[in-house]
PyMOL commands that place a pseudoatom at each C-alpha (Angstrom):
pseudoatom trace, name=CA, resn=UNK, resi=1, chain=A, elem=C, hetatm=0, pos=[-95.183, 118.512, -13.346]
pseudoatom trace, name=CA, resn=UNK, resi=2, chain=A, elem=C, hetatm=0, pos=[-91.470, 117.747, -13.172]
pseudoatom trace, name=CA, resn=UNK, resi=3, chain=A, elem=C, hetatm=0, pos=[-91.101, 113.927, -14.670]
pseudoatom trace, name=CA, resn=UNK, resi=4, chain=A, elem=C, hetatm=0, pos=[-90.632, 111.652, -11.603]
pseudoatom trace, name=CA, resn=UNK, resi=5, chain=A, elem=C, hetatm=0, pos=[-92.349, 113.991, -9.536]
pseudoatom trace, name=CA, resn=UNK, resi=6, chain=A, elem=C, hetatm=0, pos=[-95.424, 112.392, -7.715]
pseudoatom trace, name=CA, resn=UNK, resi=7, chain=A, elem=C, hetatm=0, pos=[-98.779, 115.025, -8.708]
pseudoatom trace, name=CA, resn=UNK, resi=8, chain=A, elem=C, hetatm=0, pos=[-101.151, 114.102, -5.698]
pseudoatom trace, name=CA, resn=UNK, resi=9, chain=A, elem=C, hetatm=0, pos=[-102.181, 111.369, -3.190]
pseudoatom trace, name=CA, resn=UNK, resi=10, chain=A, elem=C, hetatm=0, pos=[-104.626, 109.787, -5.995]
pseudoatom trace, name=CA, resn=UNK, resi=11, chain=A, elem=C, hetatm=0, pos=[-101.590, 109.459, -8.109]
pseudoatom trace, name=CA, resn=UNK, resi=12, chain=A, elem=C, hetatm=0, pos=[-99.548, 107.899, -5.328]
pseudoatom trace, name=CA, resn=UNK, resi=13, chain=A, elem=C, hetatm=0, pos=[-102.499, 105.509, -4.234]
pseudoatom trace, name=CA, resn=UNK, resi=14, chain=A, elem=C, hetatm=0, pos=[-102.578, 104.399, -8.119]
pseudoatom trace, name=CA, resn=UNK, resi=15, chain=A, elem=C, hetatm=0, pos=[-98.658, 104.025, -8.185]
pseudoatom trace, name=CA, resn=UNK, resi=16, chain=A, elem=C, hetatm=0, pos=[-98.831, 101.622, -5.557]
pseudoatom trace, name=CA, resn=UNK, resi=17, chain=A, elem=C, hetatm=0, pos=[-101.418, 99.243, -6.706]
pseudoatom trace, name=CA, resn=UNK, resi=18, chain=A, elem=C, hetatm=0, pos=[-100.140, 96.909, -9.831]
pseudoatom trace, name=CA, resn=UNK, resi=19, chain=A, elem=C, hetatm=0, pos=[-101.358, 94.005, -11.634]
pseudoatom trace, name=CA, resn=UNK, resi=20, chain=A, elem=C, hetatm=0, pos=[-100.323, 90.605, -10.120]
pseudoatom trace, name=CA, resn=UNK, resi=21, chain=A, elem=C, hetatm=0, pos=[-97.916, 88.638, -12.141]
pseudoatom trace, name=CA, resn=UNK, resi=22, chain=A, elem=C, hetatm=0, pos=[-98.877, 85.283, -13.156]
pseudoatom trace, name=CA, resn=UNK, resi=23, chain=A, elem=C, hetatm=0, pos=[-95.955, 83.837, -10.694]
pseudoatom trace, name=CA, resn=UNK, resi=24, chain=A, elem=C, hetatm=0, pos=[-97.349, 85.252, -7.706]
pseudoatom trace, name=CA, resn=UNK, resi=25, chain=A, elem=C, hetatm=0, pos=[-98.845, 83.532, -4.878]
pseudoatom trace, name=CA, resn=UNK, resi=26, chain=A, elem=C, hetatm=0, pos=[-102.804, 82.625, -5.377]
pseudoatom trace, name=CA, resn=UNK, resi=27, chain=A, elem=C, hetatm=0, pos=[-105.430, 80.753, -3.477]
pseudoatom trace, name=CA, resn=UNK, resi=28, chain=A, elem=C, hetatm=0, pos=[-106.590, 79.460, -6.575]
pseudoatom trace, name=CA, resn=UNK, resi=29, chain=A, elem=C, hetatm=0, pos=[-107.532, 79.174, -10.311]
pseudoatom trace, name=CA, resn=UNK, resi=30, chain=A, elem=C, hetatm=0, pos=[-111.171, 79.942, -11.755]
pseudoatom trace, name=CA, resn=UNK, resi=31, chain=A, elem=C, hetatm=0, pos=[-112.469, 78.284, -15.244]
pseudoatom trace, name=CA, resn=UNK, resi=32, chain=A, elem=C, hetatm=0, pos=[-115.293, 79.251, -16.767]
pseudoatom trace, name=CA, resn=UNK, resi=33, chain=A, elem=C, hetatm=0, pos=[-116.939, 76.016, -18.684]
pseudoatom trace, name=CA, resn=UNK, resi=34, chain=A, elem=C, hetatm=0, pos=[-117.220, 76.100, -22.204]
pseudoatom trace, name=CA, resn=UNK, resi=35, chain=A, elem=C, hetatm=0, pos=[-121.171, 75.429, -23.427]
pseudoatom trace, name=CA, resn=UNK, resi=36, chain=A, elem=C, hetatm=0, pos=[-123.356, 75.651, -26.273]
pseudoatom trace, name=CA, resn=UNK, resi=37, chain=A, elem=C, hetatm=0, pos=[-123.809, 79.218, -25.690]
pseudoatom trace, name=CA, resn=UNK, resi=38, chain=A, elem=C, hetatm=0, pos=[-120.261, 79.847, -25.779]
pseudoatom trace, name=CA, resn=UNK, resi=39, chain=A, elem=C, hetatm=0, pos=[-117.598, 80.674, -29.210]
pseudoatom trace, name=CA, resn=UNK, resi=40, chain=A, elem=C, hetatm=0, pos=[-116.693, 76.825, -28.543]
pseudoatom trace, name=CA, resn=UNK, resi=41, chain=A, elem=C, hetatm=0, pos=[-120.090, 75.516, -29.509]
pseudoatom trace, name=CA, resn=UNK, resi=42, chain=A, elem=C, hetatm=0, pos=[-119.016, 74.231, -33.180]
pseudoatom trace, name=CA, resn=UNK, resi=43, chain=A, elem=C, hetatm=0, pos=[-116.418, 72.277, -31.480]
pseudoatom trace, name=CA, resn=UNK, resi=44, chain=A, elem=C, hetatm=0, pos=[-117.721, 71.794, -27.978]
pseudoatom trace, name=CA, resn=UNK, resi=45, chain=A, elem=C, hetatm=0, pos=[-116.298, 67.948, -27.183]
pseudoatom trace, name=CA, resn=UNK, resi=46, chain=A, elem=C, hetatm=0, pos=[-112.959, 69.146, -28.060]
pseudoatom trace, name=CA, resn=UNK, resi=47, chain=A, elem=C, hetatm=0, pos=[-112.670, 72.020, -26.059]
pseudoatom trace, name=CA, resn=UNK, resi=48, chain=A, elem=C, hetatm=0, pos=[-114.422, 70.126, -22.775]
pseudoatom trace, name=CA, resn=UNK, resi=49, chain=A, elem=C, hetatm=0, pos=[-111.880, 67.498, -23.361]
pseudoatom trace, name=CA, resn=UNK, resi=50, chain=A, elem=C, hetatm=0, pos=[-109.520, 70.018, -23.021]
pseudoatom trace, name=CA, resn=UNK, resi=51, chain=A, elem=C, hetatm=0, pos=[-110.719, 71.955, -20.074]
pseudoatom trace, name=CA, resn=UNK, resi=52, chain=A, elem=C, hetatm=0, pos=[-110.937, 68.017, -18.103]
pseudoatom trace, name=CA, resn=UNK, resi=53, chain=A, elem=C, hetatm=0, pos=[-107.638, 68.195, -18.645]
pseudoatom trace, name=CA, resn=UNK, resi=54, chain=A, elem=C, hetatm=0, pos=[-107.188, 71.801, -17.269]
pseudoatom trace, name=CA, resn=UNK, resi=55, chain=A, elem=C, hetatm=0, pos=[-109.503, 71.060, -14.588]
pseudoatom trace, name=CA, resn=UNK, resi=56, chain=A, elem=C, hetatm=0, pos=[-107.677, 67.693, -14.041]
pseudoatom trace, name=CA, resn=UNK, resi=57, chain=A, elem=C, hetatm=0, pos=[-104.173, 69.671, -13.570]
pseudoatom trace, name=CA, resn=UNK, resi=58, chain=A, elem=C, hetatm=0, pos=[-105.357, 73.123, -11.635]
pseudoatom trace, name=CA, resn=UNK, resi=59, chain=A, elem=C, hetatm=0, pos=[-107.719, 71.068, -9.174]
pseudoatom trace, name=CA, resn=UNK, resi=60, chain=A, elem=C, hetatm=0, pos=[-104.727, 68.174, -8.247]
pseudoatom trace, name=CA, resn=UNK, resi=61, chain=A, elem=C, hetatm=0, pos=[-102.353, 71.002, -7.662]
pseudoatom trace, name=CA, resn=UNK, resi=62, chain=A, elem=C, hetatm=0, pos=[-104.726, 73.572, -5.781]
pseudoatom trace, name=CA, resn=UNK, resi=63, chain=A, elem=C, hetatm=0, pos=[-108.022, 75.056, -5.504]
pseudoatom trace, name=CA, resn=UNK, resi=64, chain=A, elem=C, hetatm=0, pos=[-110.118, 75.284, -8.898]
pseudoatom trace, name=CA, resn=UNK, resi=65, chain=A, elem=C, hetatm=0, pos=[-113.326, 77.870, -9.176]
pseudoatom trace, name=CA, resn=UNK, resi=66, chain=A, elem=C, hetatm=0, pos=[-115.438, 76.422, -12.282]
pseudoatom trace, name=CA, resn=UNK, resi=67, chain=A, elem=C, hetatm=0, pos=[-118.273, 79.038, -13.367]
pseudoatom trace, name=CA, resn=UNK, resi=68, chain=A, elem=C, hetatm=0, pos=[-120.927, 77.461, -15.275]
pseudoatom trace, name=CA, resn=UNK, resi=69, chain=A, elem=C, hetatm=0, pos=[-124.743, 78.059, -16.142]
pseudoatom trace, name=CA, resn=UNK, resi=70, chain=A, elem=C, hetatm=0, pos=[-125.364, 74.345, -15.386]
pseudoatom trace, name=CA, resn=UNK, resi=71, chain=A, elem=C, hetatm=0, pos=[-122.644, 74.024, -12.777]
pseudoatom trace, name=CA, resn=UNK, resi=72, chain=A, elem=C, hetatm=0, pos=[-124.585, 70.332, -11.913]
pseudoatom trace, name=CA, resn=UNK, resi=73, chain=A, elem=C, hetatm=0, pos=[-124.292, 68.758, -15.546]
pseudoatom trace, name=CA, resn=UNK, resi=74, chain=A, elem=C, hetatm=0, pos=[-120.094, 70.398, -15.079]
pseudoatom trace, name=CA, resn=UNK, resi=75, chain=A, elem=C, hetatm=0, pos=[-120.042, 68.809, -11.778]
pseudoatom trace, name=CA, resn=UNK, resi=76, chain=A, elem=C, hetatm=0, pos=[-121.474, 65.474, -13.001]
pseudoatom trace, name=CA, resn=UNK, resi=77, chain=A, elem=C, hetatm=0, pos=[-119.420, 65.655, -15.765]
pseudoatom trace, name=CA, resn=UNK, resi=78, chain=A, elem=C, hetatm=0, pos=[-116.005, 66.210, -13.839]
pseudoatom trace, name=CA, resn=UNK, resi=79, chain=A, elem=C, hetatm=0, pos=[-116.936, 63.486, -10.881]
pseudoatom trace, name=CA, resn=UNK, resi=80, chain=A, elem=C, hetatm=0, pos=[-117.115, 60.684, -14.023]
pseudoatom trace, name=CA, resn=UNK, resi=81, chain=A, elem=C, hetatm=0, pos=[-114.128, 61.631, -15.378]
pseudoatom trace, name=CA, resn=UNK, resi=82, chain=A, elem=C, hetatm=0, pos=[-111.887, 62.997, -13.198]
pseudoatom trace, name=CA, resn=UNK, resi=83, chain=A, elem=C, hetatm=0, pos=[-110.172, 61.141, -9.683]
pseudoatom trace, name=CA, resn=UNK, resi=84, chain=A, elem=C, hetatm=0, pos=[-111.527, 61.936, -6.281]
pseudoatom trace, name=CA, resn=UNK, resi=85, chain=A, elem=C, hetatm=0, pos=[-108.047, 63.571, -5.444]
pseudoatom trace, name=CA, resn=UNK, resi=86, chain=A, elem=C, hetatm=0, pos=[-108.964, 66.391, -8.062]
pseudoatom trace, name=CA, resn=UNK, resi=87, chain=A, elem=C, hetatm=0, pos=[-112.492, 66.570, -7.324]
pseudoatom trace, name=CA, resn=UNK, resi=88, chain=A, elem=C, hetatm=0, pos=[-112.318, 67.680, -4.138]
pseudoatom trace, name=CA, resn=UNK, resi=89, chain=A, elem=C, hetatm=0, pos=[-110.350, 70.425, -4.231]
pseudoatom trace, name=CA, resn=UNK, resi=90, chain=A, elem=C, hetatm=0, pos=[-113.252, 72.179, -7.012]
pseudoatom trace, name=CA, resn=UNK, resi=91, chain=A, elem=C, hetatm=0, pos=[-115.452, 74.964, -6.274]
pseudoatom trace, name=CA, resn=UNK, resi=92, chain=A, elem=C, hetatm=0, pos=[-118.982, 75.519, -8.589]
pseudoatom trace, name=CA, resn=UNK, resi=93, chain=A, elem=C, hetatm=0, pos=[-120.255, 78.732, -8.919]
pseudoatom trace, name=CA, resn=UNK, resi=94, chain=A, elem=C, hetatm=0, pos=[-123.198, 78.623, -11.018]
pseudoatom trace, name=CA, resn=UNK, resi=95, chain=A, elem=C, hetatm=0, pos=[-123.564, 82.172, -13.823]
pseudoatom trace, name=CA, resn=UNK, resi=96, chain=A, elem=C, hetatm=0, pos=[-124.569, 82.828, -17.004]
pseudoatom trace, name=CA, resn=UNK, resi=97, chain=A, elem=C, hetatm=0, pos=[-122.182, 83.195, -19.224]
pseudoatom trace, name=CA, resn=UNK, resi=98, chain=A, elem=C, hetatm=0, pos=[-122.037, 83.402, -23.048]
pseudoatom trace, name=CA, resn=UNK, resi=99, chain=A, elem=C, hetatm=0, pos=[-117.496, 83.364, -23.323]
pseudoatom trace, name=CA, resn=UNK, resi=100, chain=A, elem=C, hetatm=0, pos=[-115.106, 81.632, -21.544]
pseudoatom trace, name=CA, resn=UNK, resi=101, chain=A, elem=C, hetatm=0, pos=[-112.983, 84.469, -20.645]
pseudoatom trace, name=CA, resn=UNK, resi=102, chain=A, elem=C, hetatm=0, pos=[-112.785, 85.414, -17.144]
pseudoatom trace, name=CA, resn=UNK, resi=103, chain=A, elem=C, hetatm=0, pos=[-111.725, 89.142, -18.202]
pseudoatom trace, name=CA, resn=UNK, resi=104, chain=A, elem=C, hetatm=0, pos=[-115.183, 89.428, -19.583]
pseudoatom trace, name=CA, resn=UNK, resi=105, chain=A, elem=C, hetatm=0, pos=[-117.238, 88.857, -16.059]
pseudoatom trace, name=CA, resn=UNK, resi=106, chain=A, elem=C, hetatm=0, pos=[-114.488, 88.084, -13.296]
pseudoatom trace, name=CA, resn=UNK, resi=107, chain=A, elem=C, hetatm=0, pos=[-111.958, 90.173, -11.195]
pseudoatom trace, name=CA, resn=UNK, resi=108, chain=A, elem=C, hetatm=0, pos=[-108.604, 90.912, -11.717]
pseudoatom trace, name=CA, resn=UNK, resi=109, chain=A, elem=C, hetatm=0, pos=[-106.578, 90.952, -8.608]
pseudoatom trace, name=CA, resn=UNK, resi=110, chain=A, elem=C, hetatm=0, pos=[-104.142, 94.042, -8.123]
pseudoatom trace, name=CA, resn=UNK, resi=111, chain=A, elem=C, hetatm=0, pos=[-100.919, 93.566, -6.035]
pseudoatom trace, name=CA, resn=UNK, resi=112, chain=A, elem=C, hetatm=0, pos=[-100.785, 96.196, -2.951]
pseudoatom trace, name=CA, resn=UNK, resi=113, chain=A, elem=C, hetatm=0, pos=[-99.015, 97.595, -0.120]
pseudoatom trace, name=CA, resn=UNK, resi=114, chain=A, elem=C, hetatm=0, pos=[-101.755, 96.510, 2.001]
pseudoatom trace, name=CA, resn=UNK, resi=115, chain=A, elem=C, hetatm=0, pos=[-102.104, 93.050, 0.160]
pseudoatom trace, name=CA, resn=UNK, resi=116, chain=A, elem=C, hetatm=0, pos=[-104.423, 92.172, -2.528]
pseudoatom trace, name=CA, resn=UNK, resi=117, chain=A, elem=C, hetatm=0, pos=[-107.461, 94.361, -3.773]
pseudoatom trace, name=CA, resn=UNK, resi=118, chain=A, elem=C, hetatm=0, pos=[-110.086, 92.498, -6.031]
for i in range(1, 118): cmd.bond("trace and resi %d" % i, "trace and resi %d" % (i + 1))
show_as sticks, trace
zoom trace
């Protein structure tokens, strides 16, 4: 194969698909809530102060996906502490998880010709 030269369709197809920068548009931002089962556990009221906060700025800007095992203690949580004008812009999605990175159990979204692919 001459460099440059395209080898097949499947090598096209793959050339036009590429990971989404972190500037591009989205519909919205997905958490996954830190728990006891979860790296965070020997600091756990640290790190959920943290992700209010995250929560706090995502979900007053645009739509915010929290995955949780207990989604209703998260959502309980989130409605005492955060304002209505964040709170209603959060989606709960209730699955075990034992991390807090999405990589580990969430899509990644690839940038195509024909839009995007999850």
């Amino acid at each position: 194969m001459v460099v440059g030269q395209i080898a097949d369709d499947e090598t096209t197809a793959t050339l036009k698909r590429t990971l989404a920068p972190e500037w591009a548009l989205q519909s919205g931002v997905q958490l996954t809530w830190p728990h006891a089962g979860t790296d965070w556990a020997y600091m756990l009221p640290e790190v959920t102060a943290c992700y209010l906060r995250l929560a706090y700025e995502i979900a007053t800007r645009e739509t915010l996906l929290i995955v949780a095992p207990d989604t209703e203690a998260v959502k309980r949580l989130i409605d005492e502490q955060l304002p209505k004008r964040a709170t209603a812009h959060i989606i709960y999605k209730t699955c075990n998880t034992n991390d807090t990175w999405a990589r580990d159990h969430a899509f990644l979204t690839l940038a195509t010709t024909e839009g995007p692919e999850l």
